[in-house]
C-alpha positions as CSV (number, residue, x, y, z in Angstrom):
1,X,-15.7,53.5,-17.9
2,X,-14.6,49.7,-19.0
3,X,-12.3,48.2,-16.7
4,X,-10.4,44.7,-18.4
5,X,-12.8,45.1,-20.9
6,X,-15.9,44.7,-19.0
7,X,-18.8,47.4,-19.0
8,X,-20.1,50.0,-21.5
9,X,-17.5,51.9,-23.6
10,X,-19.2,54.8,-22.7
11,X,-22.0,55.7,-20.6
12,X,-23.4,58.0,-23.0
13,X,-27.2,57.0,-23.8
14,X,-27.1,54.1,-21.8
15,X,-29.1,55.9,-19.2
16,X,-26.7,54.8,-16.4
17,X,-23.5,56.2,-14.5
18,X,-21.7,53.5,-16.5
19,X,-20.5,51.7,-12.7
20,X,-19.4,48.1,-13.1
21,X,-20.4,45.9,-9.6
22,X,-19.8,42.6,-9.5
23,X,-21.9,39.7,-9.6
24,X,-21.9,38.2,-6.7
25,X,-24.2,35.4,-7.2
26,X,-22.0,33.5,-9.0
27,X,-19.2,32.9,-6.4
28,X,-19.2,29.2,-6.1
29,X,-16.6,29.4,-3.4
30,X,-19.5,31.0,-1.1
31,X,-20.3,29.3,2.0
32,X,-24.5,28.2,0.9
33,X,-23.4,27.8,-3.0
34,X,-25.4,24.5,-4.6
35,X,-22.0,23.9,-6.2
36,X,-19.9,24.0,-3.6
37,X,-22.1,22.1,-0.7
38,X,-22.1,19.4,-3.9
39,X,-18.2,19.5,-4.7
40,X,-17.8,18.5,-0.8
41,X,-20.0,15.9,-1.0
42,X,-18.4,14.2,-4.2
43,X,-14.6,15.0,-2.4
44,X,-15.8,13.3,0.9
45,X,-17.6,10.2,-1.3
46,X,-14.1,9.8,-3.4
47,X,-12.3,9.6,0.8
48,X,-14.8,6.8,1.4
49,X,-14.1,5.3,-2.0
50,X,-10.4,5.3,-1.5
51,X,-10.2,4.1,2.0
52,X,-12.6,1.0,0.9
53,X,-10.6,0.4,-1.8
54,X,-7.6,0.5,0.3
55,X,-9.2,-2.1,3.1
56,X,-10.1,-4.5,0.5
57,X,-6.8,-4.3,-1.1
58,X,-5.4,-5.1,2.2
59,X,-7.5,-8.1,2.9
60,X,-7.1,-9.5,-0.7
61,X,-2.9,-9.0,0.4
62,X,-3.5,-11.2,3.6
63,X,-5.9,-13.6,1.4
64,X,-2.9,-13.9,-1.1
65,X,-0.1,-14.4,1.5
66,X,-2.5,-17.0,3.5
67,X,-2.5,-19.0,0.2
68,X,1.4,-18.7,-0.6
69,X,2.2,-20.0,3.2
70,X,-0.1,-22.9,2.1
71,X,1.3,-24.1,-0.9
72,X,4.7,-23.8,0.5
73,X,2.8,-26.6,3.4
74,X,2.1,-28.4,0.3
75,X,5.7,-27.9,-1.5
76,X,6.7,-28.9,1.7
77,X,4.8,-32.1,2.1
78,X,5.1,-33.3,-1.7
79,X,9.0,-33.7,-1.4
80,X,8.8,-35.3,1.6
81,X,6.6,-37.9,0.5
82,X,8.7,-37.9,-3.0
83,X,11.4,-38.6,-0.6
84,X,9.8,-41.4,1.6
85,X,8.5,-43.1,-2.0
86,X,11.8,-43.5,-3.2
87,X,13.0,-44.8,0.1
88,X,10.3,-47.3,-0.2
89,X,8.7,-47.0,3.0
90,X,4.9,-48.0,3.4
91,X,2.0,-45.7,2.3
92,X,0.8,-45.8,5.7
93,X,4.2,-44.6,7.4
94,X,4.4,-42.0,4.6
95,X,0.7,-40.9,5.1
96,X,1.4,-40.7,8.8
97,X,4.9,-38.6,8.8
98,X,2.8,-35.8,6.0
99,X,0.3,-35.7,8.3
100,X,2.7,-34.8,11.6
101,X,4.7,-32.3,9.0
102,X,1.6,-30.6,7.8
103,X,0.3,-30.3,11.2
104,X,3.9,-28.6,12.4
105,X,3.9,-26.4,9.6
106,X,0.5,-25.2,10.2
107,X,1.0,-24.8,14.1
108,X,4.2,-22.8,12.9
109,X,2.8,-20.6,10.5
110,X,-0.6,-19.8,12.7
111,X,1.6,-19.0,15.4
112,X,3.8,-16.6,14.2
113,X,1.7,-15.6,11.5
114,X,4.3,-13.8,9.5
115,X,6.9,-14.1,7.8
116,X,9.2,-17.0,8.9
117,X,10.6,-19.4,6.6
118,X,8.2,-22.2,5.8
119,X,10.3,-23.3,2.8
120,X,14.2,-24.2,2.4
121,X,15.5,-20.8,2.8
122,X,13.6,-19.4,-0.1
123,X,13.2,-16.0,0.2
124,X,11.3,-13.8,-2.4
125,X,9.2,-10.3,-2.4
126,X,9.1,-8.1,0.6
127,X,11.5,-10.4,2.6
128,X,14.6,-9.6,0.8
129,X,14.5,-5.9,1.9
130,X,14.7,-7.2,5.8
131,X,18.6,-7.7,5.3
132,X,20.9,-5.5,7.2
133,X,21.8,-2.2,6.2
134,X,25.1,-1.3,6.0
135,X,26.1,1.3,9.0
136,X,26.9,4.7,7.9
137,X,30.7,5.7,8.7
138,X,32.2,9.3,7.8
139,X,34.4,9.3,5.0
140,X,36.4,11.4,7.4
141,X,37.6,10.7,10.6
142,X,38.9,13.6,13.5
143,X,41.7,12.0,16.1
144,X,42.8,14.9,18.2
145,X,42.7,17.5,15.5
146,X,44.1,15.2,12.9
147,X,42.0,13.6,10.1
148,X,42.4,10.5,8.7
149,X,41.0,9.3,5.7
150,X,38.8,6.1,5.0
């Protein structure tokens, strides 16, 4: 009569047959289930989370490249006028050849907007990885049935 354990022992003086049916009513899976209409929504609210999240960890990226490229401009800038100052020219010449160099670096940098070198060949993060790759060559090589090795 118990099957895994579940039902009557025996259906004697139970005033049934002793059948075991299952309850179907709580299937969470089903289609109309509270629980499962309310899982969906919490999965689809944790997508919109993520994405969000994502976007704004994008934009803060941009924000924080936007802001290196500008104090490289100003790295830039400083060492020229450190330069011109120890030349001795006039504050007015030095004033006048940052100004043309900030101006070129900014026209640089909004044009291309990416990742060209602002600075003296200073290279850091991401733009290591751009160097070539070495090409792949067999460690065997076939010449008319013979092979050679490398």
């Amino acid at each position: 009569m118990s099957y895994n354990g579940i039902g009557l022992q025996t259906a004697r003086g139970s005033g049934t047959s002793g059948h075991v049916q299952k309850n179907l009513s709580t299937d969470s899976s089903a289609k109309g289930h509270y629980r499962s209409r309310k899982h969906k929504k919490e999965l689809e609210e944790a997508k919109e989370k993520k994405i969000i999240t994502e976007l704004s960890k994008r934009e803060a990226k941009a924000e924080i490249q936007n802001h290196s490229h500008k104090r490289k401009i100003d790295l830039r800038c400083m060492e020229l006028r450190d330069k011109l100052e120890d030349e001795g020219e006039e504050e007015s010449t030095i004033v006048e050849k940052i100004k043309q160099l900030r101006s070129e670096l900014t026209e640089k940098y909004s044009n291309n907007n990416s990742k060209d070198q602002i600075d003296k060949g200073d290279q850091s993060g991401k733009e290591r990885s751009t160097k070539e790759v070495p090409k792949y060559e067999p460690r065997y090589k076939d010449n008319n049935g013979e092979r050679e090795v490398r």
